[in-house]
C-alpha positions in Angstrom: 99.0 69.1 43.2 96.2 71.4 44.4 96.5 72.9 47.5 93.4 72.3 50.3 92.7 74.5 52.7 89.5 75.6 54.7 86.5 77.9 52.5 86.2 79.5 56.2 88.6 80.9 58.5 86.4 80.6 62.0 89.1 81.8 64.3 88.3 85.6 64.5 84.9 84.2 65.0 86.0 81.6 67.7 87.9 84.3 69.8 86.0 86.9 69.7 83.4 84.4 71.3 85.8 83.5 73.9 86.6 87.5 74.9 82.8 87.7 75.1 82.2 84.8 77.6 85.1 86.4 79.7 83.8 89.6 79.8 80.4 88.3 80.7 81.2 86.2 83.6 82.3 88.5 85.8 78.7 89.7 86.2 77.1 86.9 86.3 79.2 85.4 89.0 78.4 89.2 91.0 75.0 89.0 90.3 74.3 85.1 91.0 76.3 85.6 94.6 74.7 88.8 95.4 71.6 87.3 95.3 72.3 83.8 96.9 69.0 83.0 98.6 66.9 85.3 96.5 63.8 84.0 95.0 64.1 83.6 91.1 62.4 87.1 90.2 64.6 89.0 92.4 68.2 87.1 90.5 66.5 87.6 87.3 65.7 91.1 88.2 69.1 91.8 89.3 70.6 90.5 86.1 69.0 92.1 83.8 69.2 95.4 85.6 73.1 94.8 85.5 72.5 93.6 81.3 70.7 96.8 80.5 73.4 99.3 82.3 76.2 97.0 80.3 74.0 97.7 77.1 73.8 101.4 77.9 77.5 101.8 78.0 77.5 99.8 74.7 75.3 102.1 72.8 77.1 105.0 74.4 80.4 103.3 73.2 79.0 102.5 70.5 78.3 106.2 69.3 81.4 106.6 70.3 82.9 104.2 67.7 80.9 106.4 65.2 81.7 109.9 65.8 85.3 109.2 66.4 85.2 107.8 62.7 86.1 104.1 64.0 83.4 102.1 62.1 85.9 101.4 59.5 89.0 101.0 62.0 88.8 97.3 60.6 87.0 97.3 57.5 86.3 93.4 57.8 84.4 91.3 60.3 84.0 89.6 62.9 87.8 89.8 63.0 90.4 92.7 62.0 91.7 91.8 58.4 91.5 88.0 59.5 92.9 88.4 63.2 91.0 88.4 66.6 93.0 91.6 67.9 94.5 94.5 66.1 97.7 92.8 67.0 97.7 90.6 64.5 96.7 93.3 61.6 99.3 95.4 62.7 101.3 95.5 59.3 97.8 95.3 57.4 97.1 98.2 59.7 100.4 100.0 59.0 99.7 99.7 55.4 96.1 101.7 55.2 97.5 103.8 57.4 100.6 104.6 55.6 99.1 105.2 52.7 95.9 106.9 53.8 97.0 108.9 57.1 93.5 110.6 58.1 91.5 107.8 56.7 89.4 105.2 58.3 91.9 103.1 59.1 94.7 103.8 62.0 96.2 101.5 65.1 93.6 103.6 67.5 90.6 103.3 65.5 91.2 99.4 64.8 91.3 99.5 68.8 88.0 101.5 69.1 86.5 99.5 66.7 86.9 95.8 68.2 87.0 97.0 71.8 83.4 98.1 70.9 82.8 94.1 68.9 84.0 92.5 72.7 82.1 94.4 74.6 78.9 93.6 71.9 80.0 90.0 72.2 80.0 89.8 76.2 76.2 91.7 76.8 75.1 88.8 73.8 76.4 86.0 76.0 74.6 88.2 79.3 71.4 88.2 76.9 72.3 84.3 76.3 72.8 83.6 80.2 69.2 85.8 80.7 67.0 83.8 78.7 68.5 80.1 80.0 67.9 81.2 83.4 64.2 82.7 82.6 63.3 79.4 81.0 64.7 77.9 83.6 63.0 79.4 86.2 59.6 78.6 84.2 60.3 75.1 83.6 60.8 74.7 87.4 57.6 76.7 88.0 55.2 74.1 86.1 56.9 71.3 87.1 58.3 71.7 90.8 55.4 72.4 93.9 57.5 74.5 95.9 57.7 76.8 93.1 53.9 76.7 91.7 52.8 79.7 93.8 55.1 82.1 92.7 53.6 84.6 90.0 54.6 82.9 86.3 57.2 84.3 84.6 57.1 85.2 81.1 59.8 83.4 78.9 59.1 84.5 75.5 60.7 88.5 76.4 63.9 86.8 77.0 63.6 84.7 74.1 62.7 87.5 71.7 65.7 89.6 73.2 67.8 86.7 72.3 66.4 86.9 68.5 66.9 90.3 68.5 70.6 90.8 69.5 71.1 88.0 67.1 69.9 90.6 64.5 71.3 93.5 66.2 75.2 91.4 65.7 73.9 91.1 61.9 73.2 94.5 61.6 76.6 95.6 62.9 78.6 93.0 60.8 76.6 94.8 57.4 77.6 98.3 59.1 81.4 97.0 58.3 81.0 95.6 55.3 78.4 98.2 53.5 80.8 100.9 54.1 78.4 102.7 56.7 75.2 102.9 54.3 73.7 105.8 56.0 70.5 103.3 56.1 72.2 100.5 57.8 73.6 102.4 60.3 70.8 104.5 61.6 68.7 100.8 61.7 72.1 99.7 63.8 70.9 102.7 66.4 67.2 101.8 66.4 68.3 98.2 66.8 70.1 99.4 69.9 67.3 101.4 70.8 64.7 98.7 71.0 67.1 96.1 72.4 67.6 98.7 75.7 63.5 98.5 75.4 63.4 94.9 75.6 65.6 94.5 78.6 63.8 96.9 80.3 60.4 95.4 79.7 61.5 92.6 81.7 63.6 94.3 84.2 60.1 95.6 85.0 58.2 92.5 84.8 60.8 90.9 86.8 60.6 93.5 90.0 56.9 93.3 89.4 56.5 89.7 89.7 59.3 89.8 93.0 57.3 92.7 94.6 54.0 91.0 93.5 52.2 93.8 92.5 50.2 95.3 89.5 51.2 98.3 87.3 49.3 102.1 88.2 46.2 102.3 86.8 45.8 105.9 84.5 43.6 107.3 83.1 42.7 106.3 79.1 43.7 109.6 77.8 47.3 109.7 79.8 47.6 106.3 78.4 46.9 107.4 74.8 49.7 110.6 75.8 52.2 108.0 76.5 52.2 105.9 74.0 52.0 108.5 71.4 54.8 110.5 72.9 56.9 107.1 72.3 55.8 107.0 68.6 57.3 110.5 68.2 60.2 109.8 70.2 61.2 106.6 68.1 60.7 109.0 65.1 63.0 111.7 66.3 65.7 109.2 67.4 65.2 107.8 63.6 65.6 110.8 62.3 68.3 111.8 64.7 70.1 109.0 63.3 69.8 109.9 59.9 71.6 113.4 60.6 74.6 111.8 62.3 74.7 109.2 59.8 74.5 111.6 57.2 77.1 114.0 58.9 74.4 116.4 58.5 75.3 118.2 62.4 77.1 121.2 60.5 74.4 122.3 58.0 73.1 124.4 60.2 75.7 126.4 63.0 72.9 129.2 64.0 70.0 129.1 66.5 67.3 129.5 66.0 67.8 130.3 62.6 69.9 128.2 60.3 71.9 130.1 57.3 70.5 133.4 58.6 67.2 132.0 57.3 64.0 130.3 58.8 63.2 128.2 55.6 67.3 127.6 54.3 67.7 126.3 50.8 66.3 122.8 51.3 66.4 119.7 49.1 64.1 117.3 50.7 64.1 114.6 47.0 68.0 114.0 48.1 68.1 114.1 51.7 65.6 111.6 52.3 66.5 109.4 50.1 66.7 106.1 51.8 68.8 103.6 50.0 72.2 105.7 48.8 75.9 105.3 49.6 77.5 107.5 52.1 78.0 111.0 50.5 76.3 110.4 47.8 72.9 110.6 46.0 70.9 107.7 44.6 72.2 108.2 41.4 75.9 108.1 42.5 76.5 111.9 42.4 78.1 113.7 45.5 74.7 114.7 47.9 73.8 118.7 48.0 74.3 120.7 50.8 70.7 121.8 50.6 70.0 117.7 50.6 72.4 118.1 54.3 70.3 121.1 56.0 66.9 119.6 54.5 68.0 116.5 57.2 69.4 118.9 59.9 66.2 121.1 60.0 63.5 118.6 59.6 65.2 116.5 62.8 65.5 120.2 64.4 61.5 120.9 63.7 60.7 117.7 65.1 62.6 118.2 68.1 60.3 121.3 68.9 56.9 118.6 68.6 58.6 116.0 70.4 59.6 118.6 73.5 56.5 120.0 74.3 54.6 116.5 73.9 57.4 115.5 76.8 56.4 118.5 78.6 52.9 117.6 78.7 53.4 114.6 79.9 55.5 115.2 82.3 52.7 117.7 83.6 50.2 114.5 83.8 52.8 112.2 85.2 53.5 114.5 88.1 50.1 114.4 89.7 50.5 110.1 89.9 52.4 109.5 92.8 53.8 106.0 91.7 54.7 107.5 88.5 56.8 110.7 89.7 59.9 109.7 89.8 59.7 108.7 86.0 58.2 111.9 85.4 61.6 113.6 86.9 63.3 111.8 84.5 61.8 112.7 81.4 62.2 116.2 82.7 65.7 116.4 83.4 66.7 113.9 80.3 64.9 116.4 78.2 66.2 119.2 79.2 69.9 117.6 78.9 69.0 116.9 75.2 67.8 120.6 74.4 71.4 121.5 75.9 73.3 118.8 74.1 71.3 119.8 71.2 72.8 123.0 70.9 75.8 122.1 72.2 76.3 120.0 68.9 75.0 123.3 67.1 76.6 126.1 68.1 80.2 124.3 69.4 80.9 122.6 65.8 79.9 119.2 67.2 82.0 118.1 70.5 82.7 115.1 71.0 80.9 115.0 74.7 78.0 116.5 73.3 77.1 114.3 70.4 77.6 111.1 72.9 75.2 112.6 75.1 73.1 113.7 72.8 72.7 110.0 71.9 73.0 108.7 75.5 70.1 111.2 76.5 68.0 109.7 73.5 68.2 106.2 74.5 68.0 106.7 78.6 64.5 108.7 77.3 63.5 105.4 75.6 64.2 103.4 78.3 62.4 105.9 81.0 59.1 105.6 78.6 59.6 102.0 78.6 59.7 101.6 82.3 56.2 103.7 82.2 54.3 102.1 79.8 55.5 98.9 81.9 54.6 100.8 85.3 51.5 102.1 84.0 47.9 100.1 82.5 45.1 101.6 81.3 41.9 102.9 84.0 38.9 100.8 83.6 36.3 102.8 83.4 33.4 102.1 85.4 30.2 100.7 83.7 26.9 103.3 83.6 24.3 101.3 85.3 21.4 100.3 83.5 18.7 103.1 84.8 16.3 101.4 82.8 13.2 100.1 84.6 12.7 96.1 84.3 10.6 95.1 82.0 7.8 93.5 83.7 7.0 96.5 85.5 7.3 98.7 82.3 4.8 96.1 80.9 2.9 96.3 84.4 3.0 100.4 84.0 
């Protein structure tokens, strides 16, 4: 007779959710009795402050997880070759390790590798908690008087951070089971990238609406600065992405020049080719070197554009007193990539550098974030009409 068993195993699935509603309820019990007494913009301000620092540390583990070669430490998901810990894929473990000593799978990377899947799970549940309490909030702002003055808050930012961490989880699970497609893990960054935008969008909504005030008003042109300086900063992170990815750090050790050269051999057909395995062309044959320094030198080119647009602004920004403090910022984050940068360059690619490298790139997103939110467009005052009426121009 047959045996029957269960198609699908859902404990890995069901623990790790359990190690993520532990993690997260630590702060939201902090949070919740910090602000006992606190109007609902001021908890919901606080807790997603306390979200987007957790998701920080997550994308800065995260790189972590990455550069320490851990992406694989258990090369199936959501569990570690069917188990909730390492401790139970310990002679799995063994095994691959055994057999391939340097490869991707050892006892410490397994660790790295789910240490960085709990910490994922316990910011979702935060993300979960966030947008329960916004609606929340909402629902008791339509329907409850003593409520009805305060300034409405916004539900749908919570909701579409919700959606997106959903995706963000998916995106992480094909990371594992792709094998690191250089694609799929530079669109795991950006996911990160954007999800840190998210959060603070309503960080800054949220501290608006408690403080019940408007953003600056700027000039149109600093607007138009700002939000183009984002575009190229989204591009460069991209990009940036695509040369970790791509293990593309070491093409070029020199600096300014790379390979004693201003224009190195360059194959930009292979290096930008989107949809290839790791290592590899489109076609399946191992990736040129030229293909590697054709990805370090374009992200190095653009980092020259993207430094002096920062630099600009930060000139602008300076002069708007509300806005000053996020002008510091960009400064001194900028600045701590260009050192990071050539940290990575001419050190052979520390550790602490390349974590910073990406930590500085995503605290730059956030600080642009926080002045677009900060910031609205100048109306511009309408000409008046110096035409004469027209029943005296008819009289005249």
């Amino acid at each position: 007779m047959m045996e029957t068993g269960s198609l699908y195993d859902l404990t890995p699935i069901a623990w790790l959710m359990g190690v993520g509603v532990l993690l997260a309820l630590g702060p939201l019990a902090w949070v919740w009795r910090r602000n006992t007494g606190a109007g609902p913009a001021r908890r919901l301000y606080a807790l997603t402050v306390l979200t987007l620092f957790l998701t920080f540390d997550l994308t800065l583990f995260g790189a972590f997880t990455r550069l320490t070669d851990s992406g694989l430490g258990c090369p199936d998901w959501p569990g570690c070759y069917g188990n909730a810990s390492p401790f139970g894929a310990s002679h799995h473990i063994a095994m691959a390790e055994a057999a391939q000593p340097t490869g991707p799978v050892t006892h410490s990377k397994a660790w790295v590798e789910m240490v960085h899947r709990y910490l994922a799970t316990g910011v979702g549940v935060l993300i979960l908690a966030l947008a329960v309490a916004t609606w929340r909030a909402r629902w008791r702002q339509r329907h409850d008087a003593q409520h009805a003055r305060e300034r409405p808050l916004s539900a749908w930012w919570p909701a579409a951070t919700l959606v997106w961490v959903c995706l963000q989880g998916a995106f992480g699970a094909l990371t594992v089971t792709w094998k690191l497609y250089p694609a799929i893990v530079t669109l795991h960054l950006l996911g990160a990238v954007v999800l840190l935008a998210l959060l603070c969008i309503q960080a800054v909504r949220y501290r608006q609406a408690a403080a019940e005030r408007l953003p600056t008003a700027v000039p149109p042109g600093l607007r138009r600065l700002l939000i183009a300086v984002t575009a190229l900063l989204v591009l460069q992170i991209a990009l940036g992405g695509w040369v970790s990815t791509n293990y593309a750090v070491l093409a070029c050790t020199q600096f300014p020049m790379c390979q004693n050269s201003w224009w190195p051999p360059m194959n930009f057909t292979q290096g930008f080719q989107i949809w290839r395995s790791l290592g590899e062309s489109a076609s399946g044959t191992p990736i040129d070197f030229a293909a590697l320094t054709a990805i370090h030198y374009v992200h190095r080119l653009m980092a020259y554009l993207v430094f002096a647009a920062i630099g600009m602004l930060f000139w602008q920004l300076r002069r708007i007193a509300p806005l000053r403090a996020q002008a510091k910022w960009l400064a001194g984050l900028a600045l701590l990539q260009l050192a990071t940068g050539l940290g990575n360059v001419l050190l052979g690619w520390p550790l602490v550098a390349a974590v910073l490298h990406t930590g500085g790139a995503a605290a730059l997103a956030v600080v642009l974030t926080w002045t677009l939110c900060e910031s609205r467009r100048e109306r511009m005052p309408v000409p008046a009409n110096t035409r004469a009426p027209r029943g005296k121009m008819e009289a005249a």
